[in-house]
NUSEMI-379098 format. One line per 8 residues: for each residue x, y, z of C-alpha. Coordinates in steps of 0.001 Angstrom, whole numbers, plus 524288, in hexadecimal, padded with zeros to 5 digits. Layout:
N
X/Y/Z; ...
END
This chain:
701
7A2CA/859A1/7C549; 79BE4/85FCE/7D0D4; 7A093/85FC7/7E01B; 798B7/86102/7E9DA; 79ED4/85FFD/7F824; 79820/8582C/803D4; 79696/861CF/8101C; 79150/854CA/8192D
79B01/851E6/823D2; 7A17E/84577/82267; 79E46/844B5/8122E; 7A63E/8521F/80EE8; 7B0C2/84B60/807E6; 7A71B/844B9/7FFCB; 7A7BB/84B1F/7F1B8; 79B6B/84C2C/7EB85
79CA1/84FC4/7DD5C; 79399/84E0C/7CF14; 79518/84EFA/7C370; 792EF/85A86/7BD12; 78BB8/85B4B/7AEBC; 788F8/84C5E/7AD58; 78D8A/83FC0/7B3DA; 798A9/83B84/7B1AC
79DE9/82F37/7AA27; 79BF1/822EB/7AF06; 7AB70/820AF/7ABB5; 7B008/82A62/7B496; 7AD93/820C2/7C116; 7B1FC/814C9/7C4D7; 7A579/80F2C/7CC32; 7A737/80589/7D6D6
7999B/804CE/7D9C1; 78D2C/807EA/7D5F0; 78A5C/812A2/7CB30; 78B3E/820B1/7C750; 781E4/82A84/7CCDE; 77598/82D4B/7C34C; 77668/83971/7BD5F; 769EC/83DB9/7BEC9
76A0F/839BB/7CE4A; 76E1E/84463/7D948; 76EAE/83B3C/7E34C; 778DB/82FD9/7DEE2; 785DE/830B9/7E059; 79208/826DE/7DF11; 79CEB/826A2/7E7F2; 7AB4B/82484/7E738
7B1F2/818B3/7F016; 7B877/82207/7F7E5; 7AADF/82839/7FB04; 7A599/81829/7FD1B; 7B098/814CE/805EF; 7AF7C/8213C/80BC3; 7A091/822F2/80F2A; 79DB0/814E7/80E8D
79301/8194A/80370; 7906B/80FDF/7FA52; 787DB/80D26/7EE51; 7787D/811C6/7F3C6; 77D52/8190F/7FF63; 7753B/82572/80224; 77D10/8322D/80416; 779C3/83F1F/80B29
77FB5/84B60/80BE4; 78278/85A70/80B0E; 7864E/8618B/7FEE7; 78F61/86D9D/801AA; 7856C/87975/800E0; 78900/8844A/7F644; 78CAF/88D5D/7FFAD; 79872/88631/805D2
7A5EB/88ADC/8030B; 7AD54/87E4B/7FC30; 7B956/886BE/7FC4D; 7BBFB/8870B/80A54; 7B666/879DC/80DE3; 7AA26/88032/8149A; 79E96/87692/80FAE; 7915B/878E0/812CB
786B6/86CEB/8132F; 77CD2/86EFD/80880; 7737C/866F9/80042; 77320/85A47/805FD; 77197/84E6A/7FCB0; 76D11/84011/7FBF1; 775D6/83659/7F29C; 776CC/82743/7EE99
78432/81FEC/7EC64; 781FE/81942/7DFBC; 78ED7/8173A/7DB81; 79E7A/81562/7E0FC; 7A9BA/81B9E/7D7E3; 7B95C/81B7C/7D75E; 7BF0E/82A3B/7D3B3; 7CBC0/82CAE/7D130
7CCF2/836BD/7DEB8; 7C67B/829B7/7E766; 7D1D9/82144/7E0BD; 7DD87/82AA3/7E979; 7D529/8301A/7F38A; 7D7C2/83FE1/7EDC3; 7C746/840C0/7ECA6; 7BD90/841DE/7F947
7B327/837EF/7F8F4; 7AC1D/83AB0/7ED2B; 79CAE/839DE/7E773; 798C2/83AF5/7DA02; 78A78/8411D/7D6BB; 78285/84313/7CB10; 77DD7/84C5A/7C177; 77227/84DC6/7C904
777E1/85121/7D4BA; 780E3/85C35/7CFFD; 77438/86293/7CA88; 76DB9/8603C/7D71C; 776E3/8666A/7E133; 780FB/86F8A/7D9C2; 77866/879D3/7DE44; 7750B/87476/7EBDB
7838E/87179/7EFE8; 7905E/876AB/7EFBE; 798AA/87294/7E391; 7A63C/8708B/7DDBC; 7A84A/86F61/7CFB3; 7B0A5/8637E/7CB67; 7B652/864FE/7BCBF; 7C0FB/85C0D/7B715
7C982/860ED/7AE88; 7D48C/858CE/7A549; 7E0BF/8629D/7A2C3; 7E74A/86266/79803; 7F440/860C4/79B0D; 7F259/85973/7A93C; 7F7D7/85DB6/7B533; 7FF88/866B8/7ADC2
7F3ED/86F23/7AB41; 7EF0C/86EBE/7B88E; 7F44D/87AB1/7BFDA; 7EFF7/883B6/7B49D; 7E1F9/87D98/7B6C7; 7E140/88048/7C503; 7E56D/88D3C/7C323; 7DB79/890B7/7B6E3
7D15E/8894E/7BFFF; 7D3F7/890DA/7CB76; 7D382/89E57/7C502; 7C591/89A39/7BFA5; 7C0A7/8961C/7CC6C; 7C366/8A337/7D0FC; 7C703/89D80/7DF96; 7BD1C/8928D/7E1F9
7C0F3/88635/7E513; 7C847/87CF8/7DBD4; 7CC31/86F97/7DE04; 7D4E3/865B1/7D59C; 7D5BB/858E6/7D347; 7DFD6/852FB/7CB12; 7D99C/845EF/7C4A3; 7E718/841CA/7BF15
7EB91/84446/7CBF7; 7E267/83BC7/7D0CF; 7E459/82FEE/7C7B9; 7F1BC/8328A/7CA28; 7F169/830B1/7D82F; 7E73E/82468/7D5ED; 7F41F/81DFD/7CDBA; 7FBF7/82151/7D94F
7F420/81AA7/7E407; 7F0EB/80D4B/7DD04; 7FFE3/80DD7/7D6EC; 80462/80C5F/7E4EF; 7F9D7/7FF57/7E6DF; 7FFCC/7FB43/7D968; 80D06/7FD5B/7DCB5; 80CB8/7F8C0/7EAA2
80472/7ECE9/7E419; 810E5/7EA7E/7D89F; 81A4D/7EB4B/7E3DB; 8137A/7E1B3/7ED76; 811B1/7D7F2/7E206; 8207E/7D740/7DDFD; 824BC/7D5F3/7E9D0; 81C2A/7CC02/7EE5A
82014/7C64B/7E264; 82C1D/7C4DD/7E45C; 82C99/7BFAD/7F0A3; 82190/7B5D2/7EE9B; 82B54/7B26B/7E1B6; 83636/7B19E/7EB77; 82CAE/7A6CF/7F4AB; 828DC/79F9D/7E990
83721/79DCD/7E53E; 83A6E/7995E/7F19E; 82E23/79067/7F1A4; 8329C/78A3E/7E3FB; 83FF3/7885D/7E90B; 83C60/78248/7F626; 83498/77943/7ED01; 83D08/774CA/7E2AB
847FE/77154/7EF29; 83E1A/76A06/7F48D; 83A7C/761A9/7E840; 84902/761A3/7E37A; 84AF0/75691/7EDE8; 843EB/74CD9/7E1A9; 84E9C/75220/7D7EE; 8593C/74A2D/7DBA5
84DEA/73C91/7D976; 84AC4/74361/7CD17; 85919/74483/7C710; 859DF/73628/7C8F8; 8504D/73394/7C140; 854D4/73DC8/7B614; 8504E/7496B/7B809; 85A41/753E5/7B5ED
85DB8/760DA/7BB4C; 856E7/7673A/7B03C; 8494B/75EC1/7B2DB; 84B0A/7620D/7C145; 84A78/76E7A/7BFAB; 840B4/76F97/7B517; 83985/766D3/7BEE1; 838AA/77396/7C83C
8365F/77C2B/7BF10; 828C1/77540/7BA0B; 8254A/77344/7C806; 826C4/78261/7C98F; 8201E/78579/7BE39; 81434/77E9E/7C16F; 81412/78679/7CD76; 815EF/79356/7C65A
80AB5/78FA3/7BE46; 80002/78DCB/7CA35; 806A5/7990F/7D08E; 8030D/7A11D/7C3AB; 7F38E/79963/7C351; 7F35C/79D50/7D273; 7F96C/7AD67/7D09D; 7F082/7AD2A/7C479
7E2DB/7A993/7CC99; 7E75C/7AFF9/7D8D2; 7EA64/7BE75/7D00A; 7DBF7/7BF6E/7C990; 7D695/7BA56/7D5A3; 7DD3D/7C677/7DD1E; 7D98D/7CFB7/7D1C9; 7CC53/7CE89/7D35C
7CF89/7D4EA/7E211; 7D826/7DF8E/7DD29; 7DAEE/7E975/7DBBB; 7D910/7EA10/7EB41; 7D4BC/7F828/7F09B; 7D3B5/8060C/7E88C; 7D821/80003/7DD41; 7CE53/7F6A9/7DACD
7C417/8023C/7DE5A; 7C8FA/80909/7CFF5; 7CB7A/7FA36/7CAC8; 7C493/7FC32/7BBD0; 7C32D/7EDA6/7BCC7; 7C313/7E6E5/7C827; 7C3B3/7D74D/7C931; 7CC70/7CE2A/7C334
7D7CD/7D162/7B9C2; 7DEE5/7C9B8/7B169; 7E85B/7CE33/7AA89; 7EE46/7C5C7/79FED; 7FD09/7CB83/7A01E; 7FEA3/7CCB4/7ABEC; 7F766/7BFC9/7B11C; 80255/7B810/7A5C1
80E1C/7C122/7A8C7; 80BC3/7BE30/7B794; 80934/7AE1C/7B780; 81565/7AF9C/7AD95; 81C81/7B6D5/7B7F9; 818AC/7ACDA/7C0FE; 81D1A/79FE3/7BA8E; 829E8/7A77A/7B6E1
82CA0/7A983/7C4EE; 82A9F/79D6C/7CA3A; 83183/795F4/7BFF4; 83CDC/79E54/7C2AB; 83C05/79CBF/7D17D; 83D62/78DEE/7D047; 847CD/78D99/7C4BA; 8549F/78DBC/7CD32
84E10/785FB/7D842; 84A42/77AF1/7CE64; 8598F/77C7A/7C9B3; 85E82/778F4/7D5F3; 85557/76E9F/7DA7B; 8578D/767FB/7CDDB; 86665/76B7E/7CF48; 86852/76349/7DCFE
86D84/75648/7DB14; 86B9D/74FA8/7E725; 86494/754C5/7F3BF; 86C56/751F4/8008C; 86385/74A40/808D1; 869CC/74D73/81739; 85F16/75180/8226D; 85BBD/75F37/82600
85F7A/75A06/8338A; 86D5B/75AB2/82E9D; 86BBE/7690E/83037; 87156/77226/83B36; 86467/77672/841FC; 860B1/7847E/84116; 86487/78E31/84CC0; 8551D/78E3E/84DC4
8510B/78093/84E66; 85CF9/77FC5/85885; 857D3/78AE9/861EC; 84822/7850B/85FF1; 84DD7/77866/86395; 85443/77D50/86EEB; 84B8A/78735/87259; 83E2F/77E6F/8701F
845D6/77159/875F1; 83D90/76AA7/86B1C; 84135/763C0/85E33; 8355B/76852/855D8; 838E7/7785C/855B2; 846A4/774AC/851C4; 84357/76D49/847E3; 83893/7752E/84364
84275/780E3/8418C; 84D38/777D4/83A78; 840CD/77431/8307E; 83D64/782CA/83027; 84B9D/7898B/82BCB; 8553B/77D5D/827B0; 85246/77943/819B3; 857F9/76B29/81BC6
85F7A/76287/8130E; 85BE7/7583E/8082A; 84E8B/75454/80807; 84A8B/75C2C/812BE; 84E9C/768A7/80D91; 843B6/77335/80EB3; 84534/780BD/80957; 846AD/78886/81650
84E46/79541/81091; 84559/79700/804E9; 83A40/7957B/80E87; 83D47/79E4E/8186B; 841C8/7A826/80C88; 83356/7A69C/806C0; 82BCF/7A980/8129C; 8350C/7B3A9/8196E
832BF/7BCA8/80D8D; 8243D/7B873/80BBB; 82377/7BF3E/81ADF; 82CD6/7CA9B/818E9; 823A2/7CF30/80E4F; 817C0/7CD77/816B1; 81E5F/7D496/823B8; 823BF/7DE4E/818B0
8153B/7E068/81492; 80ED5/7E171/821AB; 81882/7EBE0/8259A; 8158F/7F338/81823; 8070A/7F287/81B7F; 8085E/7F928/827C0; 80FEC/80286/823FA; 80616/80636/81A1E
7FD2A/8065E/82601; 807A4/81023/82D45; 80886/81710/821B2; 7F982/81A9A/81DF9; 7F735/81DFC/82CF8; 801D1/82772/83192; 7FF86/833D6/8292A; 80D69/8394B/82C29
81323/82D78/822BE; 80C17/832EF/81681; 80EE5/84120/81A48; 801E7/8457D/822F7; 80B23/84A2D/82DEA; 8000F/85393/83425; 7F3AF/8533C/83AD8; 7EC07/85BED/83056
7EE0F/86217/825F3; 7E6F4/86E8C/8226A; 7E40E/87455/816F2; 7DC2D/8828D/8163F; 7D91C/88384/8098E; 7E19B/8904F/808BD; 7D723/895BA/81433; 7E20D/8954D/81DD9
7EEA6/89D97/81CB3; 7FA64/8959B/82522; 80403/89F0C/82167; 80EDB/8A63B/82A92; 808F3/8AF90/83556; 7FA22/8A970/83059; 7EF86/8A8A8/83C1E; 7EDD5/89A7A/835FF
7FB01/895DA/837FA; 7FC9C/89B1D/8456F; 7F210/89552/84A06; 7F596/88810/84569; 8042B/88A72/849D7; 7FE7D/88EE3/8571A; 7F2CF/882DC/85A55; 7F781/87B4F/86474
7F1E7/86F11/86006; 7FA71/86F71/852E7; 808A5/868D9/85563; 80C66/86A4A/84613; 806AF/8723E/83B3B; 80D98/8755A/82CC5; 806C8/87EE4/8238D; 807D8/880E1/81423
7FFDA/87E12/80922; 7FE52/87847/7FAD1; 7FFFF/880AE/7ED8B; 7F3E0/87BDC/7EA12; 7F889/87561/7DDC7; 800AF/86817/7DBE1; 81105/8693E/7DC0B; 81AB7/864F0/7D1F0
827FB/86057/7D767; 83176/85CCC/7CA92; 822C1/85E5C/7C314; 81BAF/85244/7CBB6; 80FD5/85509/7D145; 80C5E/85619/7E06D; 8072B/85B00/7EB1A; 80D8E/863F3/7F462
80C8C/86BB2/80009; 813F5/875FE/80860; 814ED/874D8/816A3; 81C39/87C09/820C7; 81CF0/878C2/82E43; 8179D/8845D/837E4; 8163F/87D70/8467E; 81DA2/870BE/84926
821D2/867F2/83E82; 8193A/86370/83628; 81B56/85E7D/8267C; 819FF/8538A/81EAF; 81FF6/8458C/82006; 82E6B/84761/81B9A; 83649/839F9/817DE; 842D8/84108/81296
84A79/84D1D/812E6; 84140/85949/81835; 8379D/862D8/81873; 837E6/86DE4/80F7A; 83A7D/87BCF/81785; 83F82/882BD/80B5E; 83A6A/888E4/7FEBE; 8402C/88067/7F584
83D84/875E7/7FCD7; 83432/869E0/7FA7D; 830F4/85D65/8001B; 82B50/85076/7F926; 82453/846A1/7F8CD; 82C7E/8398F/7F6AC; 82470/83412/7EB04; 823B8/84251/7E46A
83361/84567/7E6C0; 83479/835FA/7DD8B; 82A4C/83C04/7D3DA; 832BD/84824/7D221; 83EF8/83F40/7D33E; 8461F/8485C/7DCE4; 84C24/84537/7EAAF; 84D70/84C7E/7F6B9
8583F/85878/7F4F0; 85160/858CF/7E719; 84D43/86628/7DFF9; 8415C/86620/7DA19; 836ED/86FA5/7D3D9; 82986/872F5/7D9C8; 81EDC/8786D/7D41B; 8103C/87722/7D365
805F3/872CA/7C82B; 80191/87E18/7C044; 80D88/886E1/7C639; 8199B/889D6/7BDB7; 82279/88CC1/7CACF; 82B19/88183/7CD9B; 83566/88237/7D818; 840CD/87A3F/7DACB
8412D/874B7/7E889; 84941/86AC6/7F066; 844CD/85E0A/7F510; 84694/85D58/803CB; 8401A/85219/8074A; 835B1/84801/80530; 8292B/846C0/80D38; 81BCF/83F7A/80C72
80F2B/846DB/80B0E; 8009D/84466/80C96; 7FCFF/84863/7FF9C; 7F1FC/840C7/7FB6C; 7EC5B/845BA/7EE6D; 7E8A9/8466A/7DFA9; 7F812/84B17/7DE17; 801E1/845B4/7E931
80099/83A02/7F2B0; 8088E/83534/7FDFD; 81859/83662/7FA25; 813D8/841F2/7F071; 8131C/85166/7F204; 81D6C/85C25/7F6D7; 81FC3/864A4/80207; 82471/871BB/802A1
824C0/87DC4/80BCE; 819D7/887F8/80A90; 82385/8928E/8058B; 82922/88987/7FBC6; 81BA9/886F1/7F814; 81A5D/8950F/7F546; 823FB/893F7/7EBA8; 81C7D/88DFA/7E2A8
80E39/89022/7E556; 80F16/89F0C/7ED05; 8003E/89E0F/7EE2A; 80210/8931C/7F7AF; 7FD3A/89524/804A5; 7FECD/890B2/8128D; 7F0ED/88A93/814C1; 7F489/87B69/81A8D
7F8D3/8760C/825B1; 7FCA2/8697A/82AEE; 7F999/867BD/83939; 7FE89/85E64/8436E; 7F7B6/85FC2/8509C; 7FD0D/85DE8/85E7A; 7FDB1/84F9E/862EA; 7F70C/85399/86E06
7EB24/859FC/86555; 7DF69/85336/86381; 7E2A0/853B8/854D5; 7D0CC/8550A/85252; 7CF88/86035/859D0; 7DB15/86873/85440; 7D645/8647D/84652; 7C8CD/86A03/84949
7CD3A/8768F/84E65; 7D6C9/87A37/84427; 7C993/877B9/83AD6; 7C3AC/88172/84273; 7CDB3/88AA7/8405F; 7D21D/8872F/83248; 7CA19/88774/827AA; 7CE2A/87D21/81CB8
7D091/86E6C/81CC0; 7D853/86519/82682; 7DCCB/85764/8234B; 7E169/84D2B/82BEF; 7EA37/8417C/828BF; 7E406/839EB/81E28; 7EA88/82D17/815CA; 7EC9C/8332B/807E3
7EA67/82977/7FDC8; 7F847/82637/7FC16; 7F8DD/81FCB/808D0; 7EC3D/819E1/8065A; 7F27E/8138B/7F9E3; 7FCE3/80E69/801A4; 7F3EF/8081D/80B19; 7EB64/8007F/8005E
7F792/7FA3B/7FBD7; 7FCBC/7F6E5/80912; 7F5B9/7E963/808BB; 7FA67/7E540/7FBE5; 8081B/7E026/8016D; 801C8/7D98A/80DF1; 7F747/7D318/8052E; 8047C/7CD96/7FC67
80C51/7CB46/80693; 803E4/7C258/80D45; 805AA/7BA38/800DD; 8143B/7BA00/803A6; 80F95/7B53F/8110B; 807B3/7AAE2/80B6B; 8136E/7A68B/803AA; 81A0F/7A817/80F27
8128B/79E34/81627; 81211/7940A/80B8D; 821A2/794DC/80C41; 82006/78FEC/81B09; 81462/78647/814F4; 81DF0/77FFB/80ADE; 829F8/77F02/813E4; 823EF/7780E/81EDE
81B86/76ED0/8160C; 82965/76CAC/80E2B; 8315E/76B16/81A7C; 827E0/7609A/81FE1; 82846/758A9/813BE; 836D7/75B3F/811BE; 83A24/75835/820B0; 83098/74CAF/821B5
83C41/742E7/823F8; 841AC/74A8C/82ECA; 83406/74C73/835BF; 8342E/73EC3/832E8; 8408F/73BE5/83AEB; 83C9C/743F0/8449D; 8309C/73DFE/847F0; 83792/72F4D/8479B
83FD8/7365C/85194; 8326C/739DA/85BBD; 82E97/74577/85526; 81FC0/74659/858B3; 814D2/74CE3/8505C; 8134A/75A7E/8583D; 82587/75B96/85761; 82346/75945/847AD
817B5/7627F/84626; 82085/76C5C/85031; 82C5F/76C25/84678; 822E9/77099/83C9F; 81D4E/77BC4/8437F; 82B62/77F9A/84803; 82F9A/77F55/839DB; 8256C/789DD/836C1
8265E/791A4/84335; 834E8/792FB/84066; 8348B/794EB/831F7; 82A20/7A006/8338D; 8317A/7A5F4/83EEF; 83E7D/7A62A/834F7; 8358F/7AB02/82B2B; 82F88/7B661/834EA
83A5E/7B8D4/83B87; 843A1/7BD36/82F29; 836EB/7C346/826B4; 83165/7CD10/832AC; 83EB0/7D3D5/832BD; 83E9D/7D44C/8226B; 8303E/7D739/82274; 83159/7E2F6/82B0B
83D55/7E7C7/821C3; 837F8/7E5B4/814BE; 82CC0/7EC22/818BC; 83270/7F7E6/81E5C; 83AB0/7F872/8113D; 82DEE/7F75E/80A25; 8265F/8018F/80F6E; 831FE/80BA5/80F5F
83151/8099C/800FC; 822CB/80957/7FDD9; 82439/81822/807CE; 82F31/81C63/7FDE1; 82607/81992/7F2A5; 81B08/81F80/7F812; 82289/82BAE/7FEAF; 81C61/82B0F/80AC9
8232D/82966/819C5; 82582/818CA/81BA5; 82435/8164E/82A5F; 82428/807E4/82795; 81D3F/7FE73/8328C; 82151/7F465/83971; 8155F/7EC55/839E9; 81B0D/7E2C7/84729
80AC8/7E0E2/84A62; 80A26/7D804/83BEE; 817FD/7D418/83C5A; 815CF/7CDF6/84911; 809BC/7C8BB/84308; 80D6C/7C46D/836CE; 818D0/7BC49/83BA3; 80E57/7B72A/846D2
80478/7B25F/83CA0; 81189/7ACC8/83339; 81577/7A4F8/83EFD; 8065F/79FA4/8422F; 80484/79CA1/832C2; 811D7/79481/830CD; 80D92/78D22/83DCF; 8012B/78C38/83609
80610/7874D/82AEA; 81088/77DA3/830B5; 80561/7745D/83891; 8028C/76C0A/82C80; 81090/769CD/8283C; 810C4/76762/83781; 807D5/75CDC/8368F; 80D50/7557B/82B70
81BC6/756D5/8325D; 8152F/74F5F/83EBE; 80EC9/74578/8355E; 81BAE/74254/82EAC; 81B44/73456/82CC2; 82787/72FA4/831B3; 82A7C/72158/82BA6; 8251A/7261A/81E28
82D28/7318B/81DA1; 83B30/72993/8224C; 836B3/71F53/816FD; 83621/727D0/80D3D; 84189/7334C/81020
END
């Protein structure tokens, strides 16, 4: 393969490259559009979808611009414009490098145009290589590489790296995904329990009419247990039509971009082990409620209005002055006696935790949000970082470092470097960098223990420190690939990083001091900085003029790709919690239409006592104003808690700083538009309340 870098302003991250001695295998590309690039043609090209979403090119758009010319000096960034050339999209690719966001926006070329501009353009020869023994081999290659380049400049690119990092990201989405599903599983398990039991009470009121005419405990309750298995079964139809429905949609985002075949999927084990699953469930969830409706020998038939009133419907009733909101709270949270006994508890259990896990999710979400926009959470603690390509000497008594220590317009800067070469801390792999602290404070995010200030001291990332299954206060050795020195150091503390490449992402790398750094790699130079300006600084300006006076590269804050991955999966648990919600609301469907049909004899008496229409409709609406406001009023609390405990854990798993939000904006919300839909919901079991026949129902109860 053949490089050639873009010198147009605006396009220089674009990288061009062809192949070099033939094309290359249709096999090697995952098309997404369009085809490959003829051979034989100079001016097609296909694109990757980073390069699409980035450009906004597409299949047919025409591209212009400027080759580097010969002449310009690749090794110290300094690219001149040369040859300037004409090209067609033809085709849109997935590589590997897109998948994690380690490559630039790339192009692929032809044959044809490598033979046409190799000698127009400036160049950079791309080989692949496949070592023999892995990784293991890769510091010896480096070095033999290096010593035949004779000092030009050599790049690497770990591929396995790269797939490795690819596994990472969509493990998270598959993790997050396994983790959303069982516990939405559970709880909608838990709802449909309660359902079945609310269910079988309500029915159970026949049993004792049924046992006089023979039926016996055991026919009872093999009586609910048919009924529930009848449900399982169109609950397994239903899951079964609603899962290859959805997996013709998924997977949703970058995964379905590297999908090998995308559209519906159905799986025969897993399709019978589920519906299996399913049936199993919900057979169990109604065994002991059938047991104990079939159990109950007689069903006391005394009045709910036997009942002490609430401590609610008393204060609405003296409060309001008005029968229909204490009534409407004694419908909403007493369960009643006999005939008229409705299922309050199990209710109010159903929906409370349907809405916990909603709030819960919401205030996950935005602390995703939080999270992927305030750089100092995932370790970017500075302004810029700088990096001089070993142009710039920051050592003690430098002219470089004194100016930087002296600019007026810098609050914070911390100098040190890399080794050039990837670390192994008890023999895992990572990245790693030394940083010491010469004007103000300035250092990486720390979540426990310290920084490091001595020799023989190191600090780590969280998710590396469980890789090398150490602690802080732990020894451990340090060395680096293709390096036989290891050193013991102590773990002082643990600390988040902005690492975001083909070897360590966020919760990964290490930390050390510039003379421990020594230790191991003496070569290693002073040549970064990390720079916090003044608050008072207009942060452009200052940028500009230290690239007037610096020669190398500066990079501001930018979301690595493990942040990204955490903010594709952040709408997985809203999207499943609002099914909770749904279930949530059918709960508050079911217990009003119940209550009305169970309660029918004392809406009945009521209106033979003067009750009018708009009073019977009122109790209604009451019921479901005060039921939601229970509901809301015990799940906000629980919401906000479970999702603060949820996020602290997802942090600890990812290694990063939590922060969780409080998201009061959508609480406030949320529990606004719950109130409005149970009101919603409650007008037609209103109207049949006021349309209670009164001489039909007294007949017949």
């Amino acid at each position: 393969m053949r490089g050639f870098p873009v010198a147009t302003p605006g396009l220089q991250d674009l990288e061009v490259s062809a192949p070099h001695g033939g094309p290359l295998p249709s096999r090697f590309f995952k098309m997404l559009d369009g085809r490959l690039p003829d051979p034989q043609r100079a001016d097609e090209v296909m694109i990757s979808f980073r390069t699409r979403d980035r450009y906004h090119w597409h299949v047919g758009s025409r591209i212009s611009f400027a080759l580097a010319d010969p002449s310009s000096n690749l090794a110290s960034g300094g690219v001149k414009p040369g040859v300037v050339v004409s090209v067609r999209v033809v085709g849109i690719n997935a590589a590997s490098g897109d998948l994690v966001g380690v490559a630039g926006p790339g192009m692929m070329t032809s044959p044809a145009f490598e033979h046409e501009y190799t000698s127009k353009a400036a160049t950079l020869e791309l080989q692949t290589f496949k070592l023999r023994r892995g990784q293991a081999d890769l510091g010896a290659f480096e070095a033999g590489v290096r010593k035949l380049a004779g000092g030009k400049l050599i790049e690497y690119t770990e591929i396995q790296s790269d797939l490795g990092q690819i596994k990472r990201s969509f493990h998270l989405q598959a993790v997050a995904l396994w983790i959303t599903c069982t516990v939405i599983g559970a709880v909608s398990l838990l709802i449909f329990g309660q359902s079945i039991a609310r269910q079988v009470r309500i029915e159970a009121d026949e049993y004792p009419a049924l046992r006089s005419l023979g039926m016996t405990r055991r026919d009872l309750t093999w009586l609910g247990l048919v009924r529930a298995l009848v449900v399982a079964v169109a609950a397994a139809g239903v899951a079964l039509g609603a899962g290859i429905l959805l997996s013709i949609a998924t997977p949703f985002g970058l995964a379905r971009v590297i999908e090998p075949n995308p559209g519906p999927w159905i799986p025969g084990g897993i399709v019978a082990t589920g519906c299996g699953a399913l049936v199993v469930a919900v057979m169990a969830c109604a065994v002991f409620p059938s047991w104990r409706a079939a159990s109950v020998v007689h069903r006391e038939s005394s009045l709910s209005s036997s009942a002490r009133p609430t401590l609610v419907s008393r204060v609405l009733g003296l409060v309001t002055g008005k029968p229909s909101p204490a009534l409407g709270a004694r419908f909403a949270l007493e369960q009643g006696r006999g005939r008229a006994t409705v299922p309050v508890r199990s209710s109010l259990t159903a929906a409370v935790v349907g809405i916990v896990v909603l709030l819960a999710a919401l205030s996950v979400g935005m602390s995703v949000k939080h999270f992927a926009a305030t750089p100092r959470l995932y370790g970017w603690t500075w302004d810029v970082a700088y990096d001089s390509g070993h142009a710039v000497s920051f050592e003690p008594g430098s002219k470089a470092r004194d100016e930087l220590v002296s600019d007026s317009s810098i609050s914070d800067v911390s100098v040190g470097g890399i080794a050039g070469a990837t670390f192994r801390l008890n023999g895992i792999g990572m990245d790693g960098i030394s940083l010491d602290p010469v004007k103000g404070h300035l250092e990486p995010n720390i979540l426990e223990g310290r920084s490091p200030t001595g020799l023989d001291e190191v600090v780590v990332g969280r998710k590396s420190l469980q890789q090398a299954r150490a602690h802080v206060g732990s020894t451990v050795t340090v060395g680096l690939v293709g390096k036989k020195t290891t050193i013991p150091m102590h773990v002082v503390g643990v600390a988040v990083f902005p690492f975001d490449d083909d070897t360590s992402t966020i919760g990964e790398g290490l930390w050390m001091t510039a003379e421990a750094l020594n230790r191991i790699a003496p070569e290693a130079k002073r040549d970064s900085a990390a720079i916090r300006f003044a608050p008072t600084t207009s942060k452009k300006a200052a940028l500009e003029r230290l690239k007037g006076r610096f020669e190398g590269d500066f990079a501001e804050a930018d979301t690595p790709g493990g942040v990204t991955d955490y903010r594709r999966v952040s709408q997985v648990p809203l999207v499943l919690a609002g099914l909770l919600a749904a279930l949530a609301v059918g709960t508050l469907a079911h217990l009003l239409v119940s209550s009305i049909h169970r309660r029918r004899r004392d809406l009945a008496i009521l209106k033979a006592l003067g009750f009018e229409k708009r009073q019977a409709r009122g109790v209604v609406l009451w019921q479901a104003g005060v039921f939601t406001t229970v509901v809301l009023v015990i799940a906000a609390p629980l919401g906000w808690v479970v999702g603060r405990l949820a996020w602290n854990v997802i942090a600890r798993y990812g290694g990063f700083d939590p922060a969780p939000v409080i998201p009061l904006g959508q609480f406030g919300i949320t529990c606004g538009a719950a109130l409005l839909v149970a009101l919603a919901i409650s007008l037609a079991p209103a109207r049949v309340a006021a349309r209670t026949p009164v001489a039909a129902v007294l007949r017949t109860e």
